[in-house]
C-alpha positions in Angstrom: 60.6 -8.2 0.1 63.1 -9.4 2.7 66.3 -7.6 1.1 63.9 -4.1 0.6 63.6 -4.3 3.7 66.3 -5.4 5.6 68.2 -2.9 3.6 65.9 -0.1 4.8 65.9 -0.9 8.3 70.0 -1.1 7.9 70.2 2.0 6.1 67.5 4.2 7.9 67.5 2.7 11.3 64.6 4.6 13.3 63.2 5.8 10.0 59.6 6.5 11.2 60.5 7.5 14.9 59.2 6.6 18.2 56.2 7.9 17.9 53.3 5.7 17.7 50.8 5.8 14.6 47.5 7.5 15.4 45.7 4.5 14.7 47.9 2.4 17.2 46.7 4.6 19.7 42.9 4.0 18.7 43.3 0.6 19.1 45.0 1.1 22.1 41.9 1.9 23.5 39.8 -0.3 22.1 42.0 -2.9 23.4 41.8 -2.1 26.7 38.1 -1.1 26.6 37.3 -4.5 25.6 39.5 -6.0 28.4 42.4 -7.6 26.2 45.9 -8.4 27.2 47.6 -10.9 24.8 48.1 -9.7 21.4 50.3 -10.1 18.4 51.6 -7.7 16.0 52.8 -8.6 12.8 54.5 -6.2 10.8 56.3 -5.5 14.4 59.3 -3.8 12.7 61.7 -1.9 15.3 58.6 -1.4 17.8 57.7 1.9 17.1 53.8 0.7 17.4 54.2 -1.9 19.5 56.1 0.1 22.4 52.5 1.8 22.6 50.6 -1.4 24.0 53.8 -2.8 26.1 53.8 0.5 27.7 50.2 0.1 28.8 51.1 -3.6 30.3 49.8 -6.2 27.2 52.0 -9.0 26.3 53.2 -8.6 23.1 54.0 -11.4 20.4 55.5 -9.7 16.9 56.3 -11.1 13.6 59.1 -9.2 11.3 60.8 -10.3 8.2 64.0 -8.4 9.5 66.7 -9.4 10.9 68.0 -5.4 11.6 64.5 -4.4 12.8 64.3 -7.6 15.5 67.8 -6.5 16.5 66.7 -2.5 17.2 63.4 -3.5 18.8 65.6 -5.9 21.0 68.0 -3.0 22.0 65.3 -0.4 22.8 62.2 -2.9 23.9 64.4 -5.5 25.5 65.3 -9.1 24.5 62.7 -10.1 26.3 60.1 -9.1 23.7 59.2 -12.3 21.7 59.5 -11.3 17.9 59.5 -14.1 15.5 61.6 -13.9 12.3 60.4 -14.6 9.0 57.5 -13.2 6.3 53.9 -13.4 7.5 53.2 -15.8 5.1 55.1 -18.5 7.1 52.2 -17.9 10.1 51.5 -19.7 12.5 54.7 -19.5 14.5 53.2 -20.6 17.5 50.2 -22.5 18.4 49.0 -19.6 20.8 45.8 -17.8 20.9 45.6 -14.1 21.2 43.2 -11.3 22.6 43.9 -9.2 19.8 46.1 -8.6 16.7 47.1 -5.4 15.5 48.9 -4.6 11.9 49.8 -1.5 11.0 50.7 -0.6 7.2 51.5 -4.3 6.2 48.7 -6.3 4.1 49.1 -3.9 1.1 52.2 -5.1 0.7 51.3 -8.2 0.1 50.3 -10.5 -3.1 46.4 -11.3 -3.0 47.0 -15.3 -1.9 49.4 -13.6 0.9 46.7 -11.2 1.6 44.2 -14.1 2.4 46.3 -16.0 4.0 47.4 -13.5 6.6 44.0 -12.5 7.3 42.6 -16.3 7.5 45.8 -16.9 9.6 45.5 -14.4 12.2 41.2 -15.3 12.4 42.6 -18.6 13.5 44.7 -17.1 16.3 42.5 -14.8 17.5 40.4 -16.4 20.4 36.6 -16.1 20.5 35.5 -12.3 21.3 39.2 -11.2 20.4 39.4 -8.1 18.1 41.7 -7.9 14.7 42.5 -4.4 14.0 44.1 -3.9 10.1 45.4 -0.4 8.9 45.9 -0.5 4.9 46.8 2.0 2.2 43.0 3.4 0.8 42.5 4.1 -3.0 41.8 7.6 -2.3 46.2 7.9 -1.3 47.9 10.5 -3.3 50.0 7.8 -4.2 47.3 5.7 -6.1 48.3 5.6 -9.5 52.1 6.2 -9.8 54.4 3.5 -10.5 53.2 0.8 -12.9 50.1 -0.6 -12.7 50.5 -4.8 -12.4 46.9 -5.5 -11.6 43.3 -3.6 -10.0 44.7 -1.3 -7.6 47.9 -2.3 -7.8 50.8 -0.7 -8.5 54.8 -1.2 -8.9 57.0 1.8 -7.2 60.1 2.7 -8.8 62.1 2.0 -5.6 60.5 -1.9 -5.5 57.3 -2.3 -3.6 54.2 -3.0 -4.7 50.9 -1.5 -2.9 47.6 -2.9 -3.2 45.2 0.3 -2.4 41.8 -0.7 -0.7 38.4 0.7 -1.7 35.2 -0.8 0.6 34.6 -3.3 -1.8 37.8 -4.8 -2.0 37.5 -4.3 1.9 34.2 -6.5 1.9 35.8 -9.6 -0.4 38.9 -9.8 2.0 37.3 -9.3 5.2 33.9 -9.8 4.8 34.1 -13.5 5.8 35.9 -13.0 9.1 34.2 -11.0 11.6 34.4 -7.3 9.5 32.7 -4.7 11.9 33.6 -1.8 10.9 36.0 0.2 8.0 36.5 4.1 8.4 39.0 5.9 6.5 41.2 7.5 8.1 44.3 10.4 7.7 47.6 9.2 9.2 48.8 11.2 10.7 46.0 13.4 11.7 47.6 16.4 11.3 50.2 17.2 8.4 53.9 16.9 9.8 55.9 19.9 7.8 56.6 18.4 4.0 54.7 15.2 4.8 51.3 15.4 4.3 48.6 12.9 5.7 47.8 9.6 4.4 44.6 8.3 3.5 44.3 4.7 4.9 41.4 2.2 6.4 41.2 1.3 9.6 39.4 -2.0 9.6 38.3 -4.0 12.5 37.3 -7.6 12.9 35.7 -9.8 15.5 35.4 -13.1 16.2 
């Protein structure tokens, strides 16, 4: 997964813009309307969802397998944003505790031990009364069923990645055991953007 995407983030730079993810902005507010400030994001890529809470004054923490993407947050964020390099499935990187943790469009990427793991490994960093907010690809996707299917709601795409696709059960399994309030599915973006039609993900929140 490392090569995929450091060869992206080399080859497409600012692929998905500047502008933040609907959802990012709904947890924006459900950040600051349950009075948090410290929060990690892994996933953190070039920033794009992260700019949204450093913005609004939260110190933010990121985790990104990519060497290209730390580098372009760096030179738009600032160097002093604190990403740390390496897959989420080296976590923790720190010993810190955290208001909240946000991950946008990351654990369906991921192999079901990784999967646990991340979830189990962010719980553990999240301090009592913090919030975990997940966004992950939902069954429902256009995109359910192309590629090569390797396992339940899992499938191969031709250019490398596999995607797990989440239905509530699956939803319930992974999360259930770790503070699951609420899953809604949700378009993303709202509102179709020209030839790219909305998404169909969960948004799944967690507290502890």
């Amino acid at each position: 997964m490392t090569e995929f995407w450091e060869s992206s983030f080399r080859d497409k730079q600012e692929m998905w813009g500047w502008k933040p993810a609907d959802s990012a902005i709904e947890t924006l507010e459900l950040f600051k309307k349950n009075g948090l400030n410290k929060i990690l994001v892994p996933g953190f890529g070039y920033g794009r969802n992260a700019k949204v809470f450093i913005d609004n004054g939260f110190e933010v923490i990121g985790i990104e397998i990519s060497e290209t993407a730390i580098a372009m947050a760096n030179e738009h964020l600032g160097e002093h944003i604190k990403i740390h390099h390496g897959p989420t499935s080296s976590m923790p990187f720190d010993q810190e505790v955290y208001d909240g943790i946000f991950s946008y469009s990351l654990i369906h990427l991921l192999i079901p031990k990784e999967r646990t793991k991340l979830i189990k490994d962010c719980y553990k960093q999240l301090r009592p009364g913090g919030y975990m907010v997940f966004v992950s690809i939902s069954k429902k996707d256009f995109r359910y069923g192309e590629g090569v299917e390797i396992g339940k709601d899992t499938f191969k795409k031709d250019y490398g990645v596999t995607l797990f696709f989440y239905d509530s059960e699956s939803i319930r399994l992974d999360f259930g055991n770790y503070g699951l309030v609420e899953a809604k599915e949700i378009r993303e973006p709202i509102r179709n953007l020209g030839d790219h039609p909305s998404q169909r993900y969960w948004y799944i929140i967690c507290k502890k």
